[in-house]
C-alpha positions in Angstrom: -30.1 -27.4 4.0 -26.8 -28.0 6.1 -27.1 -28.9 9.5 -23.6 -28.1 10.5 -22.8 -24.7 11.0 -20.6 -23.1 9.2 -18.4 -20.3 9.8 -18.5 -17.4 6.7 -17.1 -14.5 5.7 -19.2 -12.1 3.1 -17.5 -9.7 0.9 -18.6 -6.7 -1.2 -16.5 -4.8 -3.7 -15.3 -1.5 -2.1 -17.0 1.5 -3.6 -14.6 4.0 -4.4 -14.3 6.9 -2.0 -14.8 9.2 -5.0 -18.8 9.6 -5.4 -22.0 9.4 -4.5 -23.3 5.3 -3.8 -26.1 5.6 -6.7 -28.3 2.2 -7.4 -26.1 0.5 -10.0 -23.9 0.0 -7.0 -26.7 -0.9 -4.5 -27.6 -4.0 -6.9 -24.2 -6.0 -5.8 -24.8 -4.3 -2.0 -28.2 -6.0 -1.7 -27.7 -9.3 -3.4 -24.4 -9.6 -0.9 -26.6 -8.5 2.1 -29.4 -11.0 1.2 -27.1 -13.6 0.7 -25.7 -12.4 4.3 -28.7 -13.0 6.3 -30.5 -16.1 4.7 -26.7 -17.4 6.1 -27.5 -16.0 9.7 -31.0 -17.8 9.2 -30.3 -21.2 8.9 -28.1 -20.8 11.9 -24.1 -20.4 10.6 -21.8 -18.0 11.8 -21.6 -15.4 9.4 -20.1 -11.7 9.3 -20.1 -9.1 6.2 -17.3 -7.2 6.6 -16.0 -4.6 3.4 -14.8 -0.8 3.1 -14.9 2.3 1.2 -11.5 2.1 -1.7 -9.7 5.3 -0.6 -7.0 5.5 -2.6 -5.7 6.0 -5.9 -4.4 9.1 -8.1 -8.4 10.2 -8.5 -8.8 10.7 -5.0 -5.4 12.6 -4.9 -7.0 15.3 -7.7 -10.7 15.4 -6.4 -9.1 16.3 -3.0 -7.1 19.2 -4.4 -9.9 20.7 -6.3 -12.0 20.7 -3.4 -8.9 22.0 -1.6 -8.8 19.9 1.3 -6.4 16.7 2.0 -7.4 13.8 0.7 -7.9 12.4 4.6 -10.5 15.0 4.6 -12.3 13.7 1.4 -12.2 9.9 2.4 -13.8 10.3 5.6 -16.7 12.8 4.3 -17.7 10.1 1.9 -17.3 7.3 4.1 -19.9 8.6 6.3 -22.0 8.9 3.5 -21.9 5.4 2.0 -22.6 4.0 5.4 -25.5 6.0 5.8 -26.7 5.2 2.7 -26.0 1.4 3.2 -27.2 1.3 6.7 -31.3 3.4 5.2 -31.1 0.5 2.9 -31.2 -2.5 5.6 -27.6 -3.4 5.1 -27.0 -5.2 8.1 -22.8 -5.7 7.3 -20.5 -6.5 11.1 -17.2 -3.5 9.8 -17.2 -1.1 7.4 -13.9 0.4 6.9 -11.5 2.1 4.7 -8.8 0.9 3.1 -6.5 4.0 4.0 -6.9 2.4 7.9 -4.0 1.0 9.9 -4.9 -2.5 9.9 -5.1 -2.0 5.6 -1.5 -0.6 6.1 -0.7 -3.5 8.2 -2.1 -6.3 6.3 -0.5 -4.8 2.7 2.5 -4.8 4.5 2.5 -8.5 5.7 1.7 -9.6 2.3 4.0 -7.5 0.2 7.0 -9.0 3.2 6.2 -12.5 2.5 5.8 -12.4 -1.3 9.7 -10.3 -1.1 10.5 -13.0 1.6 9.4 -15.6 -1.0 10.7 -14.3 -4.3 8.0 -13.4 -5.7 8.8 -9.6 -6.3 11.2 -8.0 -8.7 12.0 -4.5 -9.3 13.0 -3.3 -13.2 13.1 -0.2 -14.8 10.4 1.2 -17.2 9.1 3.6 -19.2 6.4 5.7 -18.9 4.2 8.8 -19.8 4.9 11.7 -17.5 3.2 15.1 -17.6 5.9 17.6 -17.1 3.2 20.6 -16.2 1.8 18.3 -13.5 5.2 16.8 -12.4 4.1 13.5 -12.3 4.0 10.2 -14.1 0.7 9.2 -15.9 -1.5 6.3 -14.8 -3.3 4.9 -18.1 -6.6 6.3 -17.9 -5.3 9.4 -17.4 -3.5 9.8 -20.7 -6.0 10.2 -24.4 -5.3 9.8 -27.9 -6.3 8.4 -31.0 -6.9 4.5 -31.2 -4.2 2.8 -32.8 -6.3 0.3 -33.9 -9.8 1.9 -35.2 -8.3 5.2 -35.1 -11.4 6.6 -32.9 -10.0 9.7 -31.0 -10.3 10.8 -27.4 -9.5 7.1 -25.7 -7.9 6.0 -23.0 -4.7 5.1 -22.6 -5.2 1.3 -22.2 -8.6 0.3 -23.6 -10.5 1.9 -26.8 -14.5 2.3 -26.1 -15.1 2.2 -29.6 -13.4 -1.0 -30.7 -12.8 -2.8 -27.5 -9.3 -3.2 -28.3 -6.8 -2.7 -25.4 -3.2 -1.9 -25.7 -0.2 0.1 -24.1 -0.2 4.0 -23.7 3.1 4.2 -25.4 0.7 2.6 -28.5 -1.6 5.7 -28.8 -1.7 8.0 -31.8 -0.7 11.8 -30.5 -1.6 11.1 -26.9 -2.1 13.8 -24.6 -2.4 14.2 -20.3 -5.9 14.2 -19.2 -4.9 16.6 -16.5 -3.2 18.8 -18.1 -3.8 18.5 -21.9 -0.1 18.4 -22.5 1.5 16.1 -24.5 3.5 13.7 -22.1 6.7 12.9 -22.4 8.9 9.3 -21.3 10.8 8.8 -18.6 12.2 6.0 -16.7 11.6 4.9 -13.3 11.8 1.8 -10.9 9.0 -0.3 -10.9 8.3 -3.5 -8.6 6.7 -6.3 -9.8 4.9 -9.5 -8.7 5.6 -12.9 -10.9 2.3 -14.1 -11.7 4.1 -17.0 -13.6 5.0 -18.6 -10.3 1.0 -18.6 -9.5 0.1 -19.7 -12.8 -0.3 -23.6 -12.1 -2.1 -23.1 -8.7 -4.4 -20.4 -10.6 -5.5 -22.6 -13.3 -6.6 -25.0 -10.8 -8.0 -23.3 -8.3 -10.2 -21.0 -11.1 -11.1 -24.6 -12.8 -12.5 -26.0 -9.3 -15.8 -25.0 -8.9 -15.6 -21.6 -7.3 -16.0 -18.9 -10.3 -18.8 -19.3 -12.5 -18.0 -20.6 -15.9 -18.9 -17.9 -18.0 -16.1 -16.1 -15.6 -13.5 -19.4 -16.0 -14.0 -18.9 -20.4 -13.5 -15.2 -19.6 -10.0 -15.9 -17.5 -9.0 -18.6 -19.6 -8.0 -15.4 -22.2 -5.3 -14.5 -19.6 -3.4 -18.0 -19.6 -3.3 -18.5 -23.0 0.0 -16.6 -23.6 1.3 -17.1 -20.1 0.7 -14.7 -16.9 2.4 -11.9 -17.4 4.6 -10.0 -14.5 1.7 -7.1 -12.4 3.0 -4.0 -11.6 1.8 -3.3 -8.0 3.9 0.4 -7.4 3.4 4.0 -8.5 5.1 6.9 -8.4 5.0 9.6 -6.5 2.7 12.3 -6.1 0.0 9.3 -5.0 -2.3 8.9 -2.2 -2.0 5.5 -1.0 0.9 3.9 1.2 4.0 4.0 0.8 6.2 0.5 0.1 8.4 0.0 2.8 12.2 0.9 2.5 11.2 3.8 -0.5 11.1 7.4 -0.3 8.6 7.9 -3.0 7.2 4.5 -4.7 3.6 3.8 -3.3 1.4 0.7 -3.6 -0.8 0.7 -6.3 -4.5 1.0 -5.6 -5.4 -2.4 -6.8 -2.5 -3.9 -4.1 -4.4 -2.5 -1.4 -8.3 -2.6 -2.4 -8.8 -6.4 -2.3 -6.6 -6.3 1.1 -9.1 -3.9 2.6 -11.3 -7.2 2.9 -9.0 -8.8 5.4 -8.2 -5.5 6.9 -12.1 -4.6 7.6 -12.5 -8.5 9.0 -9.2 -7.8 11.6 -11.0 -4.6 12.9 -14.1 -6.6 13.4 -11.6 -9.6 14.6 -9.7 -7.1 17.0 -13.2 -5.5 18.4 -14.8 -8.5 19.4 -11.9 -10.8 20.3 -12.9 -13.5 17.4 -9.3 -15.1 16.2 -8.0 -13.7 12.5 -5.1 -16.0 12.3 -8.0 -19.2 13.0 -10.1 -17.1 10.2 -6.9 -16.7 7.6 -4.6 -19.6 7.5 -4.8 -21.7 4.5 -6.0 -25.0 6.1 -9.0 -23.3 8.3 -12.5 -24.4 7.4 -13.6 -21.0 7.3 -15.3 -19.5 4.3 -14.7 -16.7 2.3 -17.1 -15.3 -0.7 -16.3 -12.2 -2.6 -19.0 -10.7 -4.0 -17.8 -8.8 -7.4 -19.4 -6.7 -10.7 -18.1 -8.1 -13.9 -15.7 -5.3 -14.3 -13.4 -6.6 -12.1 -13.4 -10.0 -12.4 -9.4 -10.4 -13.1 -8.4 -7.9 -10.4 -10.2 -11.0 -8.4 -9.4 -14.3 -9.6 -5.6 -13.4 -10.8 -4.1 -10.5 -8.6 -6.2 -11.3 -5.1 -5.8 -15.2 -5.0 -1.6 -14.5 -6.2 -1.2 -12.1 -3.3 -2.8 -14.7 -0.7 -1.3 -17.6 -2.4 2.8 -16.2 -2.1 1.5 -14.7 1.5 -0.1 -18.1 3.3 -2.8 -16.7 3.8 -6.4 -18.9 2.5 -7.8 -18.2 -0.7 -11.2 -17.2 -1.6 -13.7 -20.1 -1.7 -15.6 -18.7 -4.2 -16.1 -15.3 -6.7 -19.5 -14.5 -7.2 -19.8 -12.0 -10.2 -22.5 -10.1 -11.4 -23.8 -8.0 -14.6 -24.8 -4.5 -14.9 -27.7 -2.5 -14.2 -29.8 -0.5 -16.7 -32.8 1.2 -16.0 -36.2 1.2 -18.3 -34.0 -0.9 -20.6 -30.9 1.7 -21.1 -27.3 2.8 -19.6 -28.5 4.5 -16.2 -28.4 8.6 -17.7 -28.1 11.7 -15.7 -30.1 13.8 -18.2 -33.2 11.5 -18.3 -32.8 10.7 -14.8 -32.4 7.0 -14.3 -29.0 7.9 -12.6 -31.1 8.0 -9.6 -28.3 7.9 -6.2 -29.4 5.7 -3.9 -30.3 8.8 -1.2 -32.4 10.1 -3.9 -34.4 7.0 -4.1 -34.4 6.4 -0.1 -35.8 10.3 -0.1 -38.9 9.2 -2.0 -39.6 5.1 -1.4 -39.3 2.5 0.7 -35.8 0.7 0.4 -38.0 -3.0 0.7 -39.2 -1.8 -2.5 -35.9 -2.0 -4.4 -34.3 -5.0 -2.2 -37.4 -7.3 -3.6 -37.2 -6.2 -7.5 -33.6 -7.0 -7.1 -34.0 -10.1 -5.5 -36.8 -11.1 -8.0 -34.8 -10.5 -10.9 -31.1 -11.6 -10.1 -30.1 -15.0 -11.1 -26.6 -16.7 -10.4 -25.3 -15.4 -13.8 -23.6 -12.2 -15.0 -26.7 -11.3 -17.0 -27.4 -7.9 -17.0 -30.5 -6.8 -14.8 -32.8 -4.1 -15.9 -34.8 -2.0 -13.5 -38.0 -1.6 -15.5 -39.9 1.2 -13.7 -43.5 0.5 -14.3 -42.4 -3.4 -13.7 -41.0 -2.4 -10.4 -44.4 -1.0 -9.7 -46.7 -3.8 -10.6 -44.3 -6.6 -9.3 -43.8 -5.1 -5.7 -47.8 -4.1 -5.7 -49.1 -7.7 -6.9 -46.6 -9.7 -4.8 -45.5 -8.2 -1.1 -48.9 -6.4 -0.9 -51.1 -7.8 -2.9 -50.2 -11.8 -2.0 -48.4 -11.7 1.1 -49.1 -8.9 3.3 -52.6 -9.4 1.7 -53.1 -13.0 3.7 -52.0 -11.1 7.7 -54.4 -8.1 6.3 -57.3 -10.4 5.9 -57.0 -12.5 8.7 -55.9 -10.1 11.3 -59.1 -8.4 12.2 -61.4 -11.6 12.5 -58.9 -13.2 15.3 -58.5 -8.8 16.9 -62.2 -8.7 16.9 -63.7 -12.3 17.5 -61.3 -13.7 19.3 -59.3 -11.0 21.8 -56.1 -11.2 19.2 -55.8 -14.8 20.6 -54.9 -18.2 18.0 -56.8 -21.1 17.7 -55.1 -24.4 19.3 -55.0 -26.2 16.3 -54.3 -25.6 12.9 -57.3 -26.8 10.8 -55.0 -27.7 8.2 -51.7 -29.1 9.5 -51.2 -31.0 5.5 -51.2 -27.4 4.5 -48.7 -25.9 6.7 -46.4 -28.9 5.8 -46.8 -28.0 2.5 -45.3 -24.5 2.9 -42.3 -26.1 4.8 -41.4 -29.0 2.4 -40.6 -26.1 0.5 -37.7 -24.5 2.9 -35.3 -26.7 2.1 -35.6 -25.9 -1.8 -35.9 -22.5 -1.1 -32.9 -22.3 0.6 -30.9 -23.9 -2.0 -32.2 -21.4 -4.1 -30.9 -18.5 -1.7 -27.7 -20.3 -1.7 -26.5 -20.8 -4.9 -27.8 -16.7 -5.4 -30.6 -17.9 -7.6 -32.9 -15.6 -6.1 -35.2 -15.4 -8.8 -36.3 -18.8 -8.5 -36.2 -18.6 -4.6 -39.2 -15.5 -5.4 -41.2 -17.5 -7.9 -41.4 -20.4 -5.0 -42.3 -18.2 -2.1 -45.1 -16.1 -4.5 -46.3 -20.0 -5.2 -46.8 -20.3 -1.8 -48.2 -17.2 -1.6 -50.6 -18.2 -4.4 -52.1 -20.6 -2.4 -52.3 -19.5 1.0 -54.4 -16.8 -0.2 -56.4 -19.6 -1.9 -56.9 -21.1 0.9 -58.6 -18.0 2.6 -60.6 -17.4 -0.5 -62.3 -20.9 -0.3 -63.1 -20.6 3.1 -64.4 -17.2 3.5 -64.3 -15.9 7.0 -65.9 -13.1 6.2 -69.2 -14.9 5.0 -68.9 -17.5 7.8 -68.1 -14.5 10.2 -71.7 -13.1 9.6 -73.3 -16.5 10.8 -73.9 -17.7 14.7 -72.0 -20.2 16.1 -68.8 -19.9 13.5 -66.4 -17.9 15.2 -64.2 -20.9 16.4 -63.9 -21.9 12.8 -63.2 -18.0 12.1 -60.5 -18.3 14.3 -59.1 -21.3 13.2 -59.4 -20.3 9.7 -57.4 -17.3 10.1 -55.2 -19.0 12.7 -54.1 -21.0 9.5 -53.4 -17.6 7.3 -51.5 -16.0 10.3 -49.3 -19.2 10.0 -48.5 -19.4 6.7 -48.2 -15.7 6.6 -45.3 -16.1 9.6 -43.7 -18.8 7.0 -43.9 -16.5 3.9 -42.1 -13.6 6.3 -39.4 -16.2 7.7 -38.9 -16.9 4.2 -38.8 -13.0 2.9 -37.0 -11.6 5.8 -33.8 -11.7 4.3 -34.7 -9.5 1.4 -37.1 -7.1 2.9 -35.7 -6.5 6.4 -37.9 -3.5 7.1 -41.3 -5.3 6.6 -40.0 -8.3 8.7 -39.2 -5.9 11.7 -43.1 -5.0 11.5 -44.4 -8.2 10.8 -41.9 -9.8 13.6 -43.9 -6.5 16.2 -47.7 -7.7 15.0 -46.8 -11.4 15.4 -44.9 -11.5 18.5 -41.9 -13.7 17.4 -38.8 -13.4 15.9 -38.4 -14.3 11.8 -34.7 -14.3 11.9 -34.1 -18.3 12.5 -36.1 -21.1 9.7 -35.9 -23.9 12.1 -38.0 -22.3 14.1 -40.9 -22.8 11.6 -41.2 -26.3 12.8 -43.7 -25.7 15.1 -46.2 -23.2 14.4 -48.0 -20.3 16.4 -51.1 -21.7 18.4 -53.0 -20.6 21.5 -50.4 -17.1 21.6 -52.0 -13.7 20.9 -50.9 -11.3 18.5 -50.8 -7.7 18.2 -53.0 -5.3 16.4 -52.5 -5.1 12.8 -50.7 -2.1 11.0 -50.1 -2.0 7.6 -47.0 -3.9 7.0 -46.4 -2.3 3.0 -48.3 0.4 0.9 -48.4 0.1 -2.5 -45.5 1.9 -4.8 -46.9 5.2 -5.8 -46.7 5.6 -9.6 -46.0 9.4 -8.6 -43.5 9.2 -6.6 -41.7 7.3 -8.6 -42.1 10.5 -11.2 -40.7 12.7 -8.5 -37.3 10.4 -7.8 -36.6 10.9 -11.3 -37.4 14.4 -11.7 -34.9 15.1 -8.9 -32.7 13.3 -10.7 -32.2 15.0 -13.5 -29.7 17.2 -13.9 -31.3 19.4 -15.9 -35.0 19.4 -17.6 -34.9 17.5 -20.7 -36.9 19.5 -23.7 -39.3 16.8 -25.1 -40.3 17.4 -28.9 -38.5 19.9 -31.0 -36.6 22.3 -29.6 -38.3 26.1 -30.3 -36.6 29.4 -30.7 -38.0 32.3 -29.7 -39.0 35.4 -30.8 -37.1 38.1 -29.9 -38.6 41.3 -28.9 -37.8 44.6 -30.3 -36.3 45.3 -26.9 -33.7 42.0 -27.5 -32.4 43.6 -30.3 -28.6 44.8 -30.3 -26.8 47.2 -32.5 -23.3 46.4 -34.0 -21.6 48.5 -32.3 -22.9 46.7 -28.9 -21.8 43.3 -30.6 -18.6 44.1 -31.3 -18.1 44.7 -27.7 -18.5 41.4 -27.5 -14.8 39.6 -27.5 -15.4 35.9 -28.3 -11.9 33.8 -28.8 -10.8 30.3 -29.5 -9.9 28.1 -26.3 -8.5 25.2 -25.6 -9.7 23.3 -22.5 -7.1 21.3 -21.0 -9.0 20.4 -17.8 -12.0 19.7 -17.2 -13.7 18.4 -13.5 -16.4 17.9 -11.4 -18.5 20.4 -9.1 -19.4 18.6 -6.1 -21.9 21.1 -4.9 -23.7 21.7 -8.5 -25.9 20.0 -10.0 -25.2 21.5 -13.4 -21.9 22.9 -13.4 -18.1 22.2 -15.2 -15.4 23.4 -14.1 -13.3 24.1 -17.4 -9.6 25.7 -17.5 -9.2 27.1 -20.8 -6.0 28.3 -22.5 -6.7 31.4 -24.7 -3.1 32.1 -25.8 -0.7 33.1 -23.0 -3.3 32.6 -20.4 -5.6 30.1 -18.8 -9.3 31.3 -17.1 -11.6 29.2 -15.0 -15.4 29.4 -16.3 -18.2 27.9 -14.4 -20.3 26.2 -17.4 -23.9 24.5 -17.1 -23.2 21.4 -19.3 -22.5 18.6 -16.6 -25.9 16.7 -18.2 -24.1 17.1 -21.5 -20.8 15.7 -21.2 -18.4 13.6 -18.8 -15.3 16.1 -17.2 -12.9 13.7 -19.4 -14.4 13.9 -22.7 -13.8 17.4 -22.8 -10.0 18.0 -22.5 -7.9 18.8 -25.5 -11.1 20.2 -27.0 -11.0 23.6 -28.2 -14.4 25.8 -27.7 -15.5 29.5 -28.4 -15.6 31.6 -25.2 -16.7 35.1 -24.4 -13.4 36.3 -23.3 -14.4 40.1 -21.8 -17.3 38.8 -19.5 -17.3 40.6 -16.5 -15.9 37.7 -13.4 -18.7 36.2 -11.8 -18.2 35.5 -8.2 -20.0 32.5 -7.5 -19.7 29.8 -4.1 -18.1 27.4 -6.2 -15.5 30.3 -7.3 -14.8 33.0 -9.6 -16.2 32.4 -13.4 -13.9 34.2 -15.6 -15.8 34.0 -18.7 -18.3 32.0 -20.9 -18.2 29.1 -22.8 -20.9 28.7 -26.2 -23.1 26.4 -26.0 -26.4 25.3 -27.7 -29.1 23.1 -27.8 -32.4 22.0 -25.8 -30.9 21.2 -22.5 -30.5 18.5 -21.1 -27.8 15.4 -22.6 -29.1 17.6 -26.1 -26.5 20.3 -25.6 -23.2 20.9 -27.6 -20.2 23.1 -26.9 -19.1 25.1 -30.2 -16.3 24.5 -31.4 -14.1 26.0 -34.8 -12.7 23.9 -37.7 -9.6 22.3 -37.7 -6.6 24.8 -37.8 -7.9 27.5 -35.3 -5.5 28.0 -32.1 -6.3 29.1 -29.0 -6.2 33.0 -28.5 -7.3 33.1 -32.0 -10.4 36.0 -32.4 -13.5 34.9 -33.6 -14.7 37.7 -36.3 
């Protein structure tokens, strides 16, 4: 464990301003914010500074759904992700977002120097543009067929069904995702940043040590053929800011996200009067760590370390990436509930809970962690409250009762104690290097054996005989000890129950040196109970409120109908069902169930409210054609006006389908 203190600078990726923060995100959150404080505790200087990624041509539409400026949006959900973060024992020094003015400034600084330095050209390109929208089309915005398995319905860079990625202009009968329309090409001014200059300084910086090397084989793909040139603008309409000396290019969102780092630290720097320049120039001995899913691993080590490079500014000391979550062994799913948001957890258990089974499971890999329910159960129950707030439980009321909450002088066992701190420093590299898994398996050891230790002695018995209560005492003087070592240890990753144990001992458990000398002839405080044990039902309930809609289990039955169901023709035929063609499809934000679907049904477009969220993402439904009851009377609901019905069928649940005709029909078309 380093004596000299260092000065650090923690990074999360920005969660996008777009959504709800749900636990898949909360994995990266907590492994940064464990990795945070075990810094504070040995004594460095560290800050955790990050912000909400606010903007970006999704943003732009959500806001104008909702009907409200995108300003609007980005602030709503930015005091929701910090309130979320904040329940969750995220103890980060700025949170910001990266639509702020020191984000503006920053971009600004660093797109000046690159043009200063020759790093940016500008050149002419074509590109898909959505005439009904009147704007041009970022690629996962436009769909169409693979051209190379010939899956339809992709995106317009990458095929989920092959894995094959390629150019928009490259899909077979593309169409806007916005509109449904099929785009057309036009030209427009692009600026560009020449990654070939950075290629060299790249290579060697990604081959020194600081990405993991299942992330160096991963980049190496990239340098193969030579870096090629990165288009940092857009065109307007975009939310974002505009580049400097244009009417209407704007800086892509990927120009400005990694920025917001820098940006959230020169807030924090500007607040408290700490020195950015001191914190940013290339030669400082600061640190910076980025903390990244594996999703955006190039967006990290190509684009972010090529802007800082051509800008003087330092680059990061290290990348730490990290795999994906499942839950009960699966892709987290709305209709089975394991897409559990992280205020739906908070609203039924204790956030200490999660921090420890991520903490216990996460390694310094990109291996995918799996949040195995009844695991989570039994590992939290057997280890914090079964082993360690177990030792303080049993030890507490014999030194309350027989001894006036007062410790013994001496520890009966100073060999032991010594034991539990020859393993600080191994525990610490542990914490450090992010292997957190083996930092847990060390402190449970511990753990082990302090409750041993209590077991073989027996206060308890000896408590029932005359004459023993000094060797009560100093029995349990021992367990409160290595209890206050376990916590020290622990407090890191379960910052709630460190608070309370830090109240019943008297001390602080933020600092590890001060483990050095233990806690003798002090009193402590009554005990409370420091953890419960995971209830098995609430666990039931988070996942039941979860669920966007109640998923059948067996068969699916159909009912009888009743002589009072039934229908004659004539009523039927009342009935005007026609072919439509959905060419949007989005979100409800204040549903739990509902689509909103625009349909074209010949020479007019409706807006129907339909219940099959669960079913199917906004995305995979436009350009689909449907069958809709076209003379429904208009609903008026809070959302808006439902002018019609889609057909649907199926259990509930992710087991419902949309019907739709045969190839050939067209929408207006009369279904007879």
């Amino acid at each position: 464990m380093s004596k000299q203190k260092r000065r650090i600078l923690v990074t999360s990726a920005l969660p996008y301003a777009n959504g709800a923060i749900h636990l898949g995100h909360m994995l990266e959150y907590i492994q940064t914010d464990i990795w945070a404080r075990f810094q504070r505790a040995q004594g460095h200087e560290c800050y955790f500074a990050w912000a909400d990624d606010a903007h970006g041509t999704p943003i732009m539409l959500r806001a104008q759904s909702e009907g409200i400026a995108p300003e609007e949006l980005i602030d709503r959900m930015n005091t929701e992700h910090q309130q979320d973060f904040l329940d969750f024992g995220l103890k980060f020094d700025n949170y910001a977002t990266t639509h702020g003015e020191a984000n503006r400034e920053c971009v600004e600084t660093i797109y000046k120097r690159l043009e200063d330095g020759g790093y940016v050209e500008r050149r002419t390109i074509s590109q898909f543009y959505d005439e009904q929208k009147g704007m041009f089309l970022p690629d996962r915005f436009i769909r169409g067929t693979c051209p190379k398995c010939k899956t339809e319905d992709q995106y317009g860079d990458s095929c989920e069904s092959c894995g094959s990625t390629y150019s928009p202009t490259d899909l077979i009968d593309p169409h806007s995702a916005i509109s449904g329309t099929a785009p057309v090409m036009r030209d427009s001014e692009h600026y560009f940043v020449r990654l070939s200059e950075f290629e060299d300084r790249l290579h060697s910086w990604m081959t020194s040590g600081v990405l993991q090397p299942e992330v160096v084989n991963k980049m190496q793909e990239w340098f193969n053929d030579g870096l090629r040139d990165w288009d940092i603008s857009r065109d307007e309409p975009y939310f974002g800011f505009k580049i400097p000396g244009t009417d209407d290019k704007y800086f892509y969102v990927w120009v400005d996200a990694p920025v917001g780092y820098m940006a959230s630290f020169k807030e924090l720097a500007d607040r408290t009067g700490l020195d950015f320049d001191e914190w940013w120039k290339p030669d400082t001995d600061t640190e910076l760590y980025n903390f990244i899913g594996k999703d955006i691993v190039y967006f990290h080590t190509l684009f972010w370390p090529a802007m800082l490079m051509g800008a003087d500014f330092r680059w990061p000391t290290a990348v730490y990436a990290h795999g994906f979550l499942t839950v009960d062994g699966s892709k987290m799913s709305k209709s089975r509930g394991t897409f559990i948001r992280a205020r739906t957890y908070l609203d039924h258990l204790n956030p200490d809970y999660l921090r420890y089974y991520f903490c216990a499971r996460l390694g310094a890999g990109m291996a995918d962690i799996d949040l195995s329910l009844d695991d989570f159960v039994s590992r939290v129950n057997s280890d914090m409250v079964g082993k360690v707030v177990n030792i303080a439980s049993r030890c507490a009321g014999f030194i309350q009762r027989g001894s006036n909450g007062q410790l013994a002088e001496e520890l009966p066992e100073p060999g032991l104690y010594q034991q539990f701190l020859d393993q600080r420093e191994h525990i610490a590299s542990d914490f450090e290097q992010r292997n957190y898994q083996s930092a847990i398996r060390r402190i449970m050891a511990l753990a082990d054996e302090g409750n041993r230790y209590i077991n073989e002695h027996k206060p308890w018995q000896l408590n029932k005989q005359e004459g023993q209560q000094q060797t009560v005492q100093a029995i349990c003087t021992q367990g409160i000890n290595l209890f206050r070592v376990l916590m020290t240890y622990l407090a890191p990753v379960v910052p709630f129950t460190a608070v309370s144990a830090a109240e019943f001992l008297g001390v602080d458990l933020d600092q590890w040196s001060e483990l050095d000398q233990p806690m003798l002839n002090v009193s402590i405080q009554s005990f409370k109970p420091l953890m419960t044990r995971v209830d098995p039902l609430k666990i039931k309930s988070m996942i039941e409120d979860s669920k966007e809609n109640l998923q059948s289990t067996g068969k699916a039955t159909v009912p009888k109908l009743d002589l009072a169901d039934e229908i004659t023709i004539e009523e039927f035929l009342k009935v005007d069902l026609r072919i439509a063609k959905i060419i949007n499809a989005q979100q409800v934000p204040e549903a739990d169930k509902l689509l909103e679907l625009t349909l074209d049904i010949g020479g007019e477009t409706r807006k129907v409210f339909a219940g099959i969220k669960s079913a199917y993402e906004p995305s995979d439904l436009i350009g689909r054609h449907t069958v809709m009851v076209a003379n429904l009377k208009p609903r008026k609901m809070r959302f808006g006006v439902s002018q019609g019905m889609v057909l649907a069928a199926g259990p509930g649940g992710s087991d419902l389908y949309i019907l739709g005709p045969d190839q050939g029909a067209v929408p207006g078309m009369r279904v007879t």
